[in-house]
C-alpha positions as CSV (number, residue, x, y, z in Angstrom):
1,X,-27.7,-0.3,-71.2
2,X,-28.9,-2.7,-69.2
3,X,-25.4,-4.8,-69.8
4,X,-23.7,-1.8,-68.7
5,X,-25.2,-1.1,-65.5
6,X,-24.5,-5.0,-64.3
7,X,-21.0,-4.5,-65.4
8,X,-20.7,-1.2,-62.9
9,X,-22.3,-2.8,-60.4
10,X,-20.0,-5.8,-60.6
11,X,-17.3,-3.8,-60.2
12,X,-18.8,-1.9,-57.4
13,X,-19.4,-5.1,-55.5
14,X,-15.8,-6.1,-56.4
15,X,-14.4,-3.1,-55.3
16,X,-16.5,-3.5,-51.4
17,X,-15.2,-6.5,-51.0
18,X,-11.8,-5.7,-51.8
19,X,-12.0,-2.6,-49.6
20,X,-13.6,-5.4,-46.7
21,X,-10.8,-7.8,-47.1
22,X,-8.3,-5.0,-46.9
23,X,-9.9,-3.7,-43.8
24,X,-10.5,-7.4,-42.1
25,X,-6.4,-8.1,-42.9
26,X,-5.5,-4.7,-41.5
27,X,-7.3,-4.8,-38.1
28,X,-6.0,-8.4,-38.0
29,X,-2.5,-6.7,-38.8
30,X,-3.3,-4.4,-36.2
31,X,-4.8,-6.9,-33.2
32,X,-1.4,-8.7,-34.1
33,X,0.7,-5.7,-33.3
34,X,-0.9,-4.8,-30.4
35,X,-0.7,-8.8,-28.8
36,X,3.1,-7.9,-29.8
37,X,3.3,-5.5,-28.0
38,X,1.8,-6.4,-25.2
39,X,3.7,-9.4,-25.1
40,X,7.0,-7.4,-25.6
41,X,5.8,-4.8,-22.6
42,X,5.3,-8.0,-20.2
43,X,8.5,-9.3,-21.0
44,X,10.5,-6.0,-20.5
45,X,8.3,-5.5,-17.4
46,X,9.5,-9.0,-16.1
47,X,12.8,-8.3,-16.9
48,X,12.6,-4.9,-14.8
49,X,10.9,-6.5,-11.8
50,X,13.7,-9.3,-12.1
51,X,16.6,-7.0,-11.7
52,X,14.7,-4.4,-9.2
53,X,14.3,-7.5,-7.4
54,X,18.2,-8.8,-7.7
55,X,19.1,-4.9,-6.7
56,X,16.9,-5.2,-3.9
57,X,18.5,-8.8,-2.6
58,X,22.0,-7.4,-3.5
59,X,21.0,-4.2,-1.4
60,X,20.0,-5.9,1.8
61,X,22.4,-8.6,1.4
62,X,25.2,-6.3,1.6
63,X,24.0,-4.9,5.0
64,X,23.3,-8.2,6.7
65,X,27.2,-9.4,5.6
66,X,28.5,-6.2,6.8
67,X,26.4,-6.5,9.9
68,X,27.4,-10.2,10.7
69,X,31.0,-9.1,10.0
70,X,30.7,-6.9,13.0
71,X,28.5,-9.2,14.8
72,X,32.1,-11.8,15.2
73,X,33.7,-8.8,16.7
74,X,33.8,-8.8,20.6
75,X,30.5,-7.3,22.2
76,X,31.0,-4.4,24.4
77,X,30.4,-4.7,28.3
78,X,28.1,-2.7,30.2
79,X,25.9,-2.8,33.1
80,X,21.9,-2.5,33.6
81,X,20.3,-0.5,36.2
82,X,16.8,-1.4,37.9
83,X,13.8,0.1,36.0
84,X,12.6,3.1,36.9
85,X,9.5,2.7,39.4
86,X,6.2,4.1,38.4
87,X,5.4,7.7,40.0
88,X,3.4,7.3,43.2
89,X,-0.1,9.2,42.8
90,X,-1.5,9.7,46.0
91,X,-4.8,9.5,44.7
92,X,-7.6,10.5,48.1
93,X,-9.2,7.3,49.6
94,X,-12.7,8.7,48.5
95,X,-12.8,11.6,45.3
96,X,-13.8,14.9,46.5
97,X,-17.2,16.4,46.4
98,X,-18.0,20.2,44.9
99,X,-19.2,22.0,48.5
100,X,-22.6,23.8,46.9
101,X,-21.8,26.7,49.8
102,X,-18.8,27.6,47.4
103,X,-19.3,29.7,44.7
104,X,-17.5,29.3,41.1
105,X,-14.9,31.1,40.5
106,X,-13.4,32.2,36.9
107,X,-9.6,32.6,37.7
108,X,-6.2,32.2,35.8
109,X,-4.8,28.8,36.5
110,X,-1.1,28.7,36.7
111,X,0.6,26.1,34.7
112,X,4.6,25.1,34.1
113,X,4.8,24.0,30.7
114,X,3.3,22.8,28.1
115,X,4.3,19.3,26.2
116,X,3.8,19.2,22.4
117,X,1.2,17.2,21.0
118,X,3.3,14.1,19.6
119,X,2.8,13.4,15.6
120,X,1.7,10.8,14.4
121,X,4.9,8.0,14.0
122,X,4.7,5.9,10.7
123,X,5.5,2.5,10.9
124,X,9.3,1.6,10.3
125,X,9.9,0.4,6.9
126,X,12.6,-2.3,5.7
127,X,15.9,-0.8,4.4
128,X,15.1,-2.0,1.2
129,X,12.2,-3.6,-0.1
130,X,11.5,-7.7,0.4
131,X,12.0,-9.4,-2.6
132,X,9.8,-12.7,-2.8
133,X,11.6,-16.3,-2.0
134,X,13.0,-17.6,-4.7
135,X,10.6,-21.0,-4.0
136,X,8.0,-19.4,-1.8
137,X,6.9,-21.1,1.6
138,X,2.7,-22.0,2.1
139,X,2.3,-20.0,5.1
140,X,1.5,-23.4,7.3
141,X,2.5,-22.4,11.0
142,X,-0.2,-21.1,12.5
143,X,-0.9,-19.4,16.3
144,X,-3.3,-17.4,17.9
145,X,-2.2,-13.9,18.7
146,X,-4.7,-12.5,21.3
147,X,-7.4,-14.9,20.2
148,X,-6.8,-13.8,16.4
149,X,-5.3,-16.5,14.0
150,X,-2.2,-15.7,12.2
151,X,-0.4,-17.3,9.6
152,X,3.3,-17.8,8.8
153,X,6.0,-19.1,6.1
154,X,7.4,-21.0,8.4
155,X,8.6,-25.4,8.1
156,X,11.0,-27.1,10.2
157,X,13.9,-27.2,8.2
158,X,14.3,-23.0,8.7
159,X,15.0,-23.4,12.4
160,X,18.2,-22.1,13.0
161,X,20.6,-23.7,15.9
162,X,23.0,-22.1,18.2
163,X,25.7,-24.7,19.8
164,X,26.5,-22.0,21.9
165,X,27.0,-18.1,22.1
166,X,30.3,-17.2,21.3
167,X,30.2,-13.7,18.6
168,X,31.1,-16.7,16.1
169,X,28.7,-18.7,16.2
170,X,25.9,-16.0,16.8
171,X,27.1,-14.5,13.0
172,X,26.7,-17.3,11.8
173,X,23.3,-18.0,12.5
174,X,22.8,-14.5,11.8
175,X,24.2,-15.4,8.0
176,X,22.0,-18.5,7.5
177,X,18.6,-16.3,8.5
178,X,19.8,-13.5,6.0
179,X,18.9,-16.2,3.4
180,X,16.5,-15.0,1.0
181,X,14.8,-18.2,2.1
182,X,13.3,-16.3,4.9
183,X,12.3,-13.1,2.8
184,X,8.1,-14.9,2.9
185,X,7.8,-14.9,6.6
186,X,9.5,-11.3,7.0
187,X,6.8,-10.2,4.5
188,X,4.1,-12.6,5.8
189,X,5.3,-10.3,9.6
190,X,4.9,-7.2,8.1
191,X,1.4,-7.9,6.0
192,X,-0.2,-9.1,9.6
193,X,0.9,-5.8,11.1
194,X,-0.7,-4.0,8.6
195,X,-3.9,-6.2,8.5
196,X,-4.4,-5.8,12.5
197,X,-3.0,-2.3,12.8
198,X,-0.6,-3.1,15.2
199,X,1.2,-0.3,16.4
200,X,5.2,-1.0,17.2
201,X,4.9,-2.6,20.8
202,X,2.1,-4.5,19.3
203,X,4.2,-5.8,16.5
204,X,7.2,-6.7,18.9
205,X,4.3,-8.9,21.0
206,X,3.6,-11.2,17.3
207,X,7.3,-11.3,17.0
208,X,7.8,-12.4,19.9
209,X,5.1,-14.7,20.2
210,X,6.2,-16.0,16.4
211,X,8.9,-17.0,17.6
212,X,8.5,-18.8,20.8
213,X,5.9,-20.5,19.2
214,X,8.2,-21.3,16.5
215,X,11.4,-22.7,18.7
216,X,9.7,-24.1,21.9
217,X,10.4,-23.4,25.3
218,X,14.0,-25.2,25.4
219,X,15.5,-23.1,22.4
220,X,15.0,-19.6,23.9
221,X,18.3,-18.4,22.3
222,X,17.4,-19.1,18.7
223,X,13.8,-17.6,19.4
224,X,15.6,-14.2,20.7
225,X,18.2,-14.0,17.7
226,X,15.2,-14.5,15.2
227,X,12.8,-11.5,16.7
228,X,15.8,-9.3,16.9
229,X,16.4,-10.4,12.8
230,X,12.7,-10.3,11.8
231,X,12.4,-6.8,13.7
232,X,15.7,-5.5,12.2
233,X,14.6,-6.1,8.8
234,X,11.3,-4.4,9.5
235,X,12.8,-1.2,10.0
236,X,13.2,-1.0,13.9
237,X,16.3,-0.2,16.0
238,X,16.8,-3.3,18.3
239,X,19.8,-4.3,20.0
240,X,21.6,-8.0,21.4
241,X,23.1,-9.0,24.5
242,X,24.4,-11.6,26.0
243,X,23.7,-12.3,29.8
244,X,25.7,-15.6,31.4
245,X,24.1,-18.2,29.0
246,X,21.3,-16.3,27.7
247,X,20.5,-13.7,24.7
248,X,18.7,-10.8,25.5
249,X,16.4,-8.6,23.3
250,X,17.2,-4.6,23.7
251,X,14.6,-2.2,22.6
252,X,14.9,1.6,23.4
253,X,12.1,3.6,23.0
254,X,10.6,7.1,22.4
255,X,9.3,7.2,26.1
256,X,10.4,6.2,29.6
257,X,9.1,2.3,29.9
258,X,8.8,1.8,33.7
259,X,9.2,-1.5,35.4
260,X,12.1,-2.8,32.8
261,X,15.3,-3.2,33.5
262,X,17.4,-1.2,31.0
263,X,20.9,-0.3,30.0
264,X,22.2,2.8,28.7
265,X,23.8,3.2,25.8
266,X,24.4,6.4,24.2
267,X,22.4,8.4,26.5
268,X,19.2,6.4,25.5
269,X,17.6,3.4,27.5
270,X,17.3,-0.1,26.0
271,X,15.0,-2.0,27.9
272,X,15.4,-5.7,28.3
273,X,12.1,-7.5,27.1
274,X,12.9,-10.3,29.1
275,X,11.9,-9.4,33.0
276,X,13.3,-12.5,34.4
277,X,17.0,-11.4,33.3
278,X,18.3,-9.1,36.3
279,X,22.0,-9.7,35.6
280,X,24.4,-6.3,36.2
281,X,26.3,-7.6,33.6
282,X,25.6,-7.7,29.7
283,X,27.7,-8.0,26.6
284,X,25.9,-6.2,23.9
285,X,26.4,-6.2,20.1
286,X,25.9,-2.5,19.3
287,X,25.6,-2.2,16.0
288,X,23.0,0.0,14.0
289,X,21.3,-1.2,11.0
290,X,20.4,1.0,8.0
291,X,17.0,3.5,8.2
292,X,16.5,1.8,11.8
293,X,14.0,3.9,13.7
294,X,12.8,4.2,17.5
295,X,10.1,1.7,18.6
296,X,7.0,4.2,19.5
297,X,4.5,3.9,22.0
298,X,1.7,5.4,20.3
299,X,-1.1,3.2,19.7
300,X,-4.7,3.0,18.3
301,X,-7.2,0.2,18.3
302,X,-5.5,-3.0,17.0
303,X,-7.7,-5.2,14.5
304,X,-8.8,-7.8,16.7
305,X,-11.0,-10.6,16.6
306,X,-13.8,-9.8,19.2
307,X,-14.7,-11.6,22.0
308,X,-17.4,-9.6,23.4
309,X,-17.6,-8.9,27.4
310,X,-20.9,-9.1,29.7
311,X,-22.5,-5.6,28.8
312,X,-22.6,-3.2,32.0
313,X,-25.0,-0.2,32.2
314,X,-23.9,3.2,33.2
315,X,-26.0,6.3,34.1
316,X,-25.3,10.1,34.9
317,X,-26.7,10.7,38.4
318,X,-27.8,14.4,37.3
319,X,-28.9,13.6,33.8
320,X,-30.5,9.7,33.8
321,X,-31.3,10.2,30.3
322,X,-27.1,9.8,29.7
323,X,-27.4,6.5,30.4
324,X,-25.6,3.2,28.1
325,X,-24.9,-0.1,27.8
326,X,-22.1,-1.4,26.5
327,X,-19.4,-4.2,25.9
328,X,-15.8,-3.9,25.0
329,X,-13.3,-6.7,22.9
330,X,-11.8,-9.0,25.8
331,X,-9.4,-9.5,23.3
332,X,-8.4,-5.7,23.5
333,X,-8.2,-6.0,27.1
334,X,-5.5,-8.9,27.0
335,X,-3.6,-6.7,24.4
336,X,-3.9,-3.8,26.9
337,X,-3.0,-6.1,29.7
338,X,0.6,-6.6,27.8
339,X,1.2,-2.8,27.7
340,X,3.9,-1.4,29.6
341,X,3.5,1.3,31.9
342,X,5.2,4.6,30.7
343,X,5.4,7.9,30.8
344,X,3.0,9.6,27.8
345,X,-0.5,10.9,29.4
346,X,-1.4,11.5,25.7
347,X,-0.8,8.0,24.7
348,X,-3.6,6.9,26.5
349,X,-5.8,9.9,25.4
350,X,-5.0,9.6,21.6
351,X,-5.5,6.0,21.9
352,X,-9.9,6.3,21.3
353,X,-12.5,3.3,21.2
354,X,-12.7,0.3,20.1
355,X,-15.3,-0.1,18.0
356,X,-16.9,-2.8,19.9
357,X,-17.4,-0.2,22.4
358,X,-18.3,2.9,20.0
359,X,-21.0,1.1,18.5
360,X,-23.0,1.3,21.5
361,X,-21.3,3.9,23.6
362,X,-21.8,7.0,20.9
363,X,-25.2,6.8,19.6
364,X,-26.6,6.6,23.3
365,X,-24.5,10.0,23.8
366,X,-25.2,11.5,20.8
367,X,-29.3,11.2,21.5
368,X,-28.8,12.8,24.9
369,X,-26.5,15.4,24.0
370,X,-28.7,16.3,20.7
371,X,-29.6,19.9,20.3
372,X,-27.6,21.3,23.2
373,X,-24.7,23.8,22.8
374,X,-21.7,23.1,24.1
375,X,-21.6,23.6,27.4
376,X,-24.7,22.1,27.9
377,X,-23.3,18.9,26.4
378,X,-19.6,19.2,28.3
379,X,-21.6,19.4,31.6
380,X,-23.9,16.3,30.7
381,X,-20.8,14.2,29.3
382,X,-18.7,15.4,32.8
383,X,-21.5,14.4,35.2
384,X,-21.8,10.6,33.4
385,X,-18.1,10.5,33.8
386,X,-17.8,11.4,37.5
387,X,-20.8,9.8,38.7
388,X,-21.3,6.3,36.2
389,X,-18.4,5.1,37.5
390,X,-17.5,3.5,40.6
391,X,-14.2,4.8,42.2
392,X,-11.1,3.2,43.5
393,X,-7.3,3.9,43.3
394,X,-5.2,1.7,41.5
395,X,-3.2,0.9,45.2
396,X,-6.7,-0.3,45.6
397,X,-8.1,-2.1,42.8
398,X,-4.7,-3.4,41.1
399,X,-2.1,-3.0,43.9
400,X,0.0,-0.4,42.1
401,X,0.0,2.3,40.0
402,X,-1.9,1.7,36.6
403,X,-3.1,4.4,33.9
404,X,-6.4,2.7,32.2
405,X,-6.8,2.5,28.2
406,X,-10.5,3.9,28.0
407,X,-12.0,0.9,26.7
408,X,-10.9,-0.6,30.3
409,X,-12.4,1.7,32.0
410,X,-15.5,0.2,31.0
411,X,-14.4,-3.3,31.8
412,X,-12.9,-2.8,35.3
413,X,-15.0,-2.6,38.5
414,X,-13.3,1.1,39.6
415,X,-11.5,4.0,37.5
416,X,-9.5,6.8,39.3
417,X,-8.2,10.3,38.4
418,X,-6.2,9.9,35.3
419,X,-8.8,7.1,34.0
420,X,-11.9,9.6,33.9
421,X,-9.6,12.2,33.0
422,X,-8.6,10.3,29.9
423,X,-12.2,9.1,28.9
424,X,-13.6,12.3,29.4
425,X,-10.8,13.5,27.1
426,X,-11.6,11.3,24.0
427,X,-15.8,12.4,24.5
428,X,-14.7,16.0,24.1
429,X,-12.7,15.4,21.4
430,X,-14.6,13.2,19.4
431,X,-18.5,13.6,20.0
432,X,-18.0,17.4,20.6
433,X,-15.1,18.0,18.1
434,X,-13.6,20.7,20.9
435,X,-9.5,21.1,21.6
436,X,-9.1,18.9,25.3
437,X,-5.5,19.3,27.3
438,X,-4.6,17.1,29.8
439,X,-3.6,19.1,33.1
440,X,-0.8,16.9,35.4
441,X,-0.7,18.3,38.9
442,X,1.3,16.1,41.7
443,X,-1.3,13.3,42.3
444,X,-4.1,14.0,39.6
445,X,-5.2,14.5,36.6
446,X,-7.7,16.9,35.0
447,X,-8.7,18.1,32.1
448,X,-9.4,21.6,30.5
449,X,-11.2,22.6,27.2
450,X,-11.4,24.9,24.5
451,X,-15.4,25.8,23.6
452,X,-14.3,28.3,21.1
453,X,-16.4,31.3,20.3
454,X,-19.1,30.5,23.0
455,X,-18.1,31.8,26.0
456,X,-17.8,29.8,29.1
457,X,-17.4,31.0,32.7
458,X,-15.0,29.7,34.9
459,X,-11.4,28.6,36.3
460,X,-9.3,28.9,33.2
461,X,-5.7,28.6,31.2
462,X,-4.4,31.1,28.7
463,X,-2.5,28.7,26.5
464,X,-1.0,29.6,22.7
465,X,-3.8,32.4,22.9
466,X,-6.3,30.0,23.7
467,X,-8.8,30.2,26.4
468,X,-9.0,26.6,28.1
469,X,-12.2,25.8,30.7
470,X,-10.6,23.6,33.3
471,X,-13.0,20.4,33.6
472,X,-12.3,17.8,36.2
473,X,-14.0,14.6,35.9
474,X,-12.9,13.5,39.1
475,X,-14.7,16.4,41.2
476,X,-17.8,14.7,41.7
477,X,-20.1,17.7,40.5
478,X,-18.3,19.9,39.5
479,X,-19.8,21.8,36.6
480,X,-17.5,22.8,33.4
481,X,-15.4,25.7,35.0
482,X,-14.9,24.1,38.5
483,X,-11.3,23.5,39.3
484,X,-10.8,21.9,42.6
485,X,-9.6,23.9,45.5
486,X,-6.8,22.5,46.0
487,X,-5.4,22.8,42.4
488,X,-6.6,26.7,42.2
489,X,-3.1,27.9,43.1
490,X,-0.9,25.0,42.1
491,X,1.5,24.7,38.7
492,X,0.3,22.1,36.2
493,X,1.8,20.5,33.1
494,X,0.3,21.0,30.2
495,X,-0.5,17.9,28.2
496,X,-1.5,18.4,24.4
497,X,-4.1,15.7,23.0
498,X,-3.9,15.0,19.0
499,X,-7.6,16.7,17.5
């Protein structure tokens, strides 16, 4: 019996083991197929990559040949006019004062028209994506951009040369930057604007500044060729000219720049970036590149490195418990320095904070506006914006006419109209989440809001069903509702601001 039972269990033990061995050498069997295929995935994944890649150099090379075979063609004459002056805004000497002896009224305002809010512009995008160098460069050239490092594939031996600037030997050069030797600093270029949220004018500035940096003052011809080739391949619709001995960058735009000197083509102003170029005369190669789009004004807050200002204190004359202090980016203030002066109201409106500045700015506001309704809060936020501010017209302060970003409103001595009107936008907007329009009558700026469901007295516009509350932040006490006597019976233009 007992010989038995140590037989069975023999062969039970025998059989476990067995049944181990066979599981050990098939999950082995198994780990072995699976690092298979794995292995075989990577490879057909490589392979993939390797001929999206090839597609993608094939794709883009085939545009920049066809677009150098045009470039050897004769360039087409025409001639520039002057820029177009800034409006004059006769801005008063001193900003009026609400007479107490008047009484509000709550009257239709008239108004002409009414611009649409502008959507939101995405970035231009190369025709086809940037396939990486075939022997990558270390990003080693390095410059500051508004105080803010940035980094660059960039050695000596890429510097192009131009013996001179017949269509021949522009191509050419043309040719040699289509390399794919230059694909790491297109994508270095277009990985900083993303990084710093540079809008498109923004962009065009590090471009720019890329390569002047790059060629040195005495090769100003091979600096212009590469921005216009750098911005080409980013996506945007530039143009070339040449004027006497000199290559000029052309960039139309969604809005009227003022100042520039610009030619027409088309129907559509290209703006010469250069300012010291005032010749009648240019030669342009007009040719348009795949997917090219429209360099936009729009901008936001760029990504910076900060530089904080002296902080400033500003107080509501009416209500001293609005009262802040604050600094802004000087590094902002450069960039807004650069900015041309155009035509888009809203630009300036849609443009916010910093967040130097918001840091400070909108927790003070929020604790002083805390448990009131609306109104209550519009009228609080109005007074601090006509009556914290020192005021000054531009013909005044700068010497011409200048519409402020907010955040320099902060930074300068003295705002006007169209400043407070701008900064008293954006605190509607974003501390009291209420629809703001901008209201353009000959000489000012206003504003006018949209409460809602609670019912505000006061001079008014019915636009798109929509009850607007004029509110001027340049009628020095004026409450909500209070549009300036002057203005009652006048036309204004209605300017949308994003929500």
């Amino acid at each position: 019996m007992k010989s038995e039972i140590k037989k069975n269990t023999l062969t039970l033990l025998f059989a476990v083991a067995s049944v181990g061995a066979c599981a050990q050498g098939h999950a082995r069997s198994q780990r072995d197929e699976l690092e298979d295929f794995k292995k075989k995935s990577q490879q057909e994944f490589a392979g993939y990559k390797a001929n999206r890649e090839k597609e993608f150099k094939d794709f883009r090379d085939k545009y920049n040949a066809e677009f150098a075979a045009f470039m050897r063609q004769r360039w087409e004459a025409f001639r520039s006019a002057a820029g177009v002056p800034v409006p004059p805004s006769p801005d008063p000497v001193k900003p009026p004062v609400v007479d107490p002896k008047t009484k509000p009224t709550s009257q239709p305002i008239p108004f002409d028209k009414v611009a649409p809010v502008a959507p939101p512009v995405a970035p231009p995008q190369p025709v086809a994506p940037i396939p990486p160098a075939p022997q990558p460069v270390k990003p080693s050239f390095a410059l500051l951009f508004y105080n803010t490092e940035c980094r660059f594939s960039l050695t000596p031996d890429l510097k192009i040369a131009l013996p001179d600037l017949s269509e021949e030997s522009v191509a050419a050069a043309w040719s040699t930057l289509s390399e794919s030797r230059y694909n790491s600093l297109i994508s270095d270029c277009l990985a900083l604007r993303k990084q710093l949220k540079l809008c498109d004018w923004g962009y065009m500035l590090l471009v720019k500044e890329l390569a002047e940096k790059f060629y040195g003052p005495t090769a100003s011809n091979e600096a212009t060729l590469l921005q216009m080739f750098i911005l080409t391949q980013s996506g945007y619709k530039v143009r070339i000219a040449k004027a006497d001995s000199r290559l000029a960058l052309l960039i139309p735009s969604d809005r009227t720049i003022y100042e520039y000197t610009y030619i027409d083509i088309g129907g559509l102003k290209h703006y010469v970036v250069d300012k010291s170029l005032k010749n009648s005369q240019f030669y342009i190669f007009n040719r348009e590149f795949p997917k090219e789009q429209l360099i936009s004004l729009q901008t936001g807050q760029p990504n910076l490195s900060v530089t904080e200002t002296a902080t400033k204190s500003y107080a509501s004359k009416r209500y001293p418990d609005v009262s802040v202090t604050v600094s802004t980016n000087k590094n902002l203030i450069s960039f807004y320095n650069s900015y041309p002066r155009n035509s888009g109201w809203d630009l300036y409106a849609n443009a916010s904070l910093s967040e130097t500045l918001k840091k400070d700015l909108y927790p003070a506001l929020r604790r002083s506006i805390a448990g009131k309704s609306k109104t209550e809060a519009a009228n609080m936020l109005i007074n601090f914006v006509q009556t914290a501010f020192d005021y000054k017209t531009d013909d005044e302060q700068f010497g011409a006419e200048r519409a402020l970003f907010a955040d320099e409103t902060f930074f300068y001595p003295a705002s006007d109209c169209e400043d407070r009107s701008i900064l008293y936008a954006i605190l509607v907007k974003e501390l009291l989440g209420l629809e703001v329009v901008l209201l353009h009558y000959p000489g000012h700026l206003a504003t006018a809001v949209c409460f809602g469901e609670e019912e505000v007295q006061g001079d008014y516009l019915n636009i798109e069903n929509k009850k607007f509350v004029v509110c001027d932040p340049t009628y020095i006490g004026a409450d909500v509702g209070r549009a300036m006597e002057k203005f009652k019976t006048v036309k204004a233009d209605v300017i949308m601001v994003n929500g």
